[in-house]
Biotite code that builds the C-alpha atoms (Angstrom):
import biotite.structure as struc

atoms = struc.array([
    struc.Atom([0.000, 0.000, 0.000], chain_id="A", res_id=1, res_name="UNK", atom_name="CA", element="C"),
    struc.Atom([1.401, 3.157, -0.576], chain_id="A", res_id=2, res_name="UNK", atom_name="CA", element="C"),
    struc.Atom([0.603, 6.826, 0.707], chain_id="A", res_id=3, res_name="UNK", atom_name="CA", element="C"),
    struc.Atom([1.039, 10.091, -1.171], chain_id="A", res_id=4, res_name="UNK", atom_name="CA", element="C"),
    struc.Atom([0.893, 13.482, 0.733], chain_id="A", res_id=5, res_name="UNK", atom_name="CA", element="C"),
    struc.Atom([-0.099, 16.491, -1.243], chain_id="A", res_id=6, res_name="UNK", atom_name="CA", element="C"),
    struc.Atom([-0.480, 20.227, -0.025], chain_id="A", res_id=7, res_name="UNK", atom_name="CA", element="C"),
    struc.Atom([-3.171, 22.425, -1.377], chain_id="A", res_id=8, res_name="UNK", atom_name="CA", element="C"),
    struc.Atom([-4.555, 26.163, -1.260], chain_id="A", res_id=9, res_name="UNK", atom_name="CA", element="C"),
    struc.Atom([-8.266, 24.891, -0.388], chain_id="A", res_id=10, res_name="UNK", atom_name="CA", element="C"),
    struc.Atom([-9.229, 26.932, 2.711], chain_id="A", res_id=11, res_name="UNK", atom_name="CA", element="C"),
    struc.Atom([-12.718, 25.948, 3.167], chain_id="A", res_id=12, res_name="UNK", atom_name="CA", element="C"),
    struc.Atom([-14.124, 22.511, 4.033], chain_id="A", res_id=13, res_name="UNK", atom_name="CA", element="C"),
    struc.Atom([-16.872, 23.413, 0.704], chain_id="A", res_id=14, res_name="UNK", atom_name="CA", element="C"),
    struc.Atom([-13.699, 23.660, -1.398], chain_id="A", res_id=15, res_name="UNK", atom_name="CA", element="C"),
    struc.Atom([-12.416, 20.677, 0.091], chain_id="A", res_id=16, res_name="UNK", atom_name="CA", element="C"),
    struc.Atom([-15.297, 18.114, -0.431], chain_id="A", res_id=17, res_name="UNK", atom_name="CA", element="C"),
    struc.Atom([-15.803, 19.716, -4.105], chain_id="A", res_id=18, res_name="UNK", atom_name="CA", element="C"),
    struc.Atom([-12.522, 18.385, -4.827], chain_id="A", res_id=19, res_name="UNK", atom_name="CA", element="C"),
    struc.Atom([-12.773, 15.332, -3.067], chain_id="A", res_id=20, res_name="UNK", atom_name="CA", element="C"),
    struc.Atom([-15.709, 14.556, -4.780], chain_id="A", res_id=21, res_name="UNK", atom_name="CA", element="C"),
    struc.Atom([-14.188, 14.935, -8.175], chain_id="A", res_id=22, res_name="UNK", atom_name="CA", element="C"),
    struc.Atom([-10.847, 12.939, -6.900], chain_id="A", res_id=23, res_name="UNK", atom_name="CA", element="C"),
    struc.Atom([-13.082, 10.115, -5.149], chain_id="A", res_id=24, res_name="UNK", atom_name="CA", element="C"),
    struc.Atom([-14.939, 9.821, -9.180], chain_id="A", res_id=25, res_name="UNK", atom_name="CA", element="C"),
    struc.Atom([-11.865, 9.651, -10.591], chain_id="A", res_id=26, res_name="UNK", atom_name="CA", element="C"),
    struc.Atom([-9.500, 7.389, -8.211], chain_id="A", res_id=27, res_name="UNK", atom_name="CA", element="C"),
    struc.Atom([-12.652, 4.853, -7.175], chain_id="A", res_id=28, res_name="UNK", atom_name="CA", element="C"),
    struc.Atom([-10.093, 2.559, -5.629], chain_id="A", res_id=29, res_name="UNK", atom_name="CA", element="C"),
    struc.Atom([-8.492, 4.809, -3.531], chain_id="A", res_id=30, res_name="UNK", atom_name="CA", element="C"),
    struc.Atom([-9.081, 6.007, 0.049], chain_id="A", res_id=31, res_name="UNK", atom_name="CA", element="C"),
    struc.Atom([-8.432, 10.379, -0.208], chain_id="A", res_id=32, res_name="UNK", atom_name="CA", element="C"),
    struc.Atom([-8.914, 12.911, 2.537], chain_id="A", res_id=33, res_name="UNK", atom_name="CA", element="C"),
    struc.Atom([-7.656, 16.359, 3.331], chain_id="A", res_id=34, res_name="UNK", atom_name="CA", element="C"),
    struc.Atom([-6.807, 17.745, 6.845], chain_id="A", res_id=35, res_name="UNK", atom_name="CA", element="C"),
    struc.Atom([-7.831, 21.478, 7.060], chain_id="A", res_id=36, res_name="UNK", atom_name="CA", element="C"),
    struc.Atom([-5.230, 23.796, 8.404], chain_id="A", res_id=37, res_name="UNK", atom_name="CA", element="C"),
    struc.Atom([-6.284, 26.587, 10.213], chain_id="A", res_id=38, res_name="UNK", atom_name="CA", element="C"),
    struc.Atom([-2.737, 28.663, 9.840], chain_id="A", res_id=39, res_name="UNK", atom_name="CA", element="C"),
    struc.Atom([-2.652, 32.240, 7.698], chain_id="A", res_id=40, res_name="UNK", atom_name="CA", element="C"),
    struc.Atom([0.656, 31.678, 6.490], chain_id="A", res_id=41, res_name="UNK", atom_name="CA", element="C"),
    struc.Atom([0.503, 32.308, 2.729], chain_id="A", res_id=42, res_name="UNK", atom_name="CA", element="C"),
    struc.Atom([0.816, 29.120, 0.910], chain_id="A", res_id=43, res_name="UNK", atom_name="CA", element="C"),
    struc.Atom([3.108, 26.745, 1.059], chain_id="A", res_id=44, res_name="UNK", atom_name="CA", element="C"),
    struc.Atom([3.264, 27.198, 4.686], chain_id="A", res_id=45, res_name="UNK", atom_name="CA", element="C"),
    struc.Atom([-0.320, 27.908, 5.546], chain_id="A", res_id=46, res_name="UNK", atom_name="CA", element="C"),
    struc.Atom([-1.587, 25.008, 3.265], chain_id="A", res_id=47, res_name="UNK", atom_name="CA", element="C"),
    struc.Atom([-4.235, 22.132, 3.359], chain_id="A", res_id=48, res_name="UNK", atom_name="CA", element="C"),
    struc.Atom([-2.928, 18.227, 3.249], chain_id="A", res_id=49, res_name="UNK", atom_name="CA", element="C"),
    struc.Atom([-4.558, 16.257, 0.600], chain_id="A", res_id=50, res_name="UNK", atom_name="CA", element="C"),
    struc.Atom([-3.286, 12.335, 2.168], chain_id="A", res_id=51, res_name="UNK", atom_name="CA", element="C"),
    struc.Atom([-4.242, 9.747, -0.545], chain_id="A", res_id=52, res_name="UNK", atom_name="CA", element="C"),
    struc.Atom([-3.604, 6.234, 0.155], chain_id="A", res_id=53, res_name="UNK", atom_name="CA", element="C"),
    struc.Atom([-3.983, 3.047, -2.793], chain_id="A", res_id=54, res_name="UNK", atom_name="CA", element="C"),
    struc.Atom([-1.946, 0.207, -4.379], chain_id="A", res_id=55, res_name="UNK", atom_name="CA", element="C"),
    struc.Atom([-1.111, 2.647, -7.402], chain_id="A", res_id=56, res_name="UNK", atom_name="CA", element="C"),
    struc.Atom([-1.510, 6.436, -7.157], chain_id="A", res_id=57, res_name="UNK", atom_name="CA", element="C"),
    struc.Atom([-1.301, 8.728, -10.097], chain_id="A", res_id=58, res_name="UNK", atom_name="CA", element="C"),
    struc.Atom([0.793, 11.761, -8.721], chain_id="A", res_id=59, res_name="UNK", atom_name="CA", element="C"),
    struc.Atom([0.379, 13.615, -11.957], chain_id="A", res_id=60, res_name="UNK", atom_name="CA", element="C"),
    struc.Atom([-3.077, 13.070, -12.555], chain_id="A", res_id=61, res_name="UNK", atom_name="CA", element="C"),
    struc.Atom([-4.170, 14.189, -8.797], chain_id="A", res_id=62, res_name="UNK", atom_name="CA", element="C"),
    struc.Atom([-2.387, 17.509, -9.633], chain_id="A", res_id=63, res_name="UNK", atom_name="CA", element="C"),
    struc.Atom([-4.043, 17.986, -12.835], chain_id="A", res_id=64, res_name="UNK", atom_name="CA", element="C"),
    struc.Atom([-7.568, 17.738, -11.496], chain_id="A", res_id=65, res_name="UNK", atom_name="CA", element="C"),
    struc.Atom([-6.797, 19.863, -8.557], chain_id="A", res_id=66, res_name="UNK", atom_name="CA", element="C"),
    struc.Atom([-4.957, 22.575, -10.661], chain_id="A", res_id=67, res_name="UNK", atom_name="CA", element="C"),
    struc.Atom([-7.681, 22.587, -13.189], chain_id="A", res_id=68, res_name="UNK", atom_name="CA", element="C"),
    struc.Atom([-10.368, 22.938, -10.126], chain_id="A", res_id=69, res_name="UNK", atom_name="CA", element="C"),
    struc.Atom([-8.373, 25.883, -9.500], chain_id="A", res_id=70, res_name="UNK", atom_name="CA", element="C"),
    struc.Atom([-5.909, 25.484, -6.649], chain_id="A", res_id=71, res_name="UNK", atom_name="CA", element="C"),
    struc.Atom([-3.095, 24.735, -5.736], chain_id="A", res_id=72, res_name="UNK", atom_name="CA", element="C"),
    struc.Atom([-1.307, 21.153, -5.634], chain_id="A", res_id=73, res_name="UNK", atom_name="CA", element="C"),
    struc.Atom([1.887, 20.262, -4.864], chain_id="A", res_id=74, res_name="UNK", atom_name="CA", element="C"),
    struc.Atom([3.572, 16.923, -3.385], chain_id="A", res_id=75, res_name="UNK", atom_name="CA", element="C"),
    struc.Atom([4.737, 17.512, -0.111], chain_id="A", res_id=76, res_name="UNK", atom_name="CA", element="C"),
    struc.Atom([8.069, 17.811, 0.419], chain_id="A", res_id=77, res_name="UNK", atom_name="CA", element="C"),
    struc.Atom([10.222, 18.623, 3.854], chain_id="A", res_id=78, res_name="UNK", atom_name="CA", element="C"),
    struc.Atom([11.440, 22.036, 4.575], chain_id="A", res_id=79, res_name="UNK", atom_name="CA", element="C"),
    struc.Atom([10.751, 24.425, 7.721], chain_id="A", res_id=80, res_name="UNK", atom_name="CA", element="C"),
    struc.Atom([8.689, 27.659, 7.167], chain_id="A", res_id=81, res_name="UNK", atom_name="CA", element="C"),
    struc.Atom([8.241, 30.752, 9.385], chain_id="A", res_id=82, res_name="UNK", atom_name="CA", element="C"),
])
């Protein structure tokens, strides 16, 4: 089983199941949910976590449909903000 972590702009839980919705139509076989961060750092700090877990995720196609819902998508990657 593998797990991809993905942070996002989406700043509202209406956002959030929108895209989830879309995601869950697309990716069927996969179990997807975002944790909601209540930080106003700009983004990447302040950001949303879009956890996705399956036997085969498609990192490039979960970007495209969030990008084209219009946010932002990014894997998550370690670094330290302020």
């Amino acid at each position: 089983m593998m797990i991809e972590v993905f942070t996002t702009n989406i700043q509202s839980e209406i956002q959030a199941i929108r895209v989830l919705e879309i995601l869950e139509k697309n990716f069927h076989e996969l179990k997807i949910n975002f944790d909601l961060n209540e930080t106003n750092l700009p983004y990447p700090c302040g950001h949303t976590i879009l956890r996705i877990e399956g036997k085969v995720i498609n990192t490039e196609k979960v970007l495209s449909i969030v990008n084209k819902s219009g946010f932002r998508c990014d894997i998550l990657e370690d670094k330290i903000c302020n």
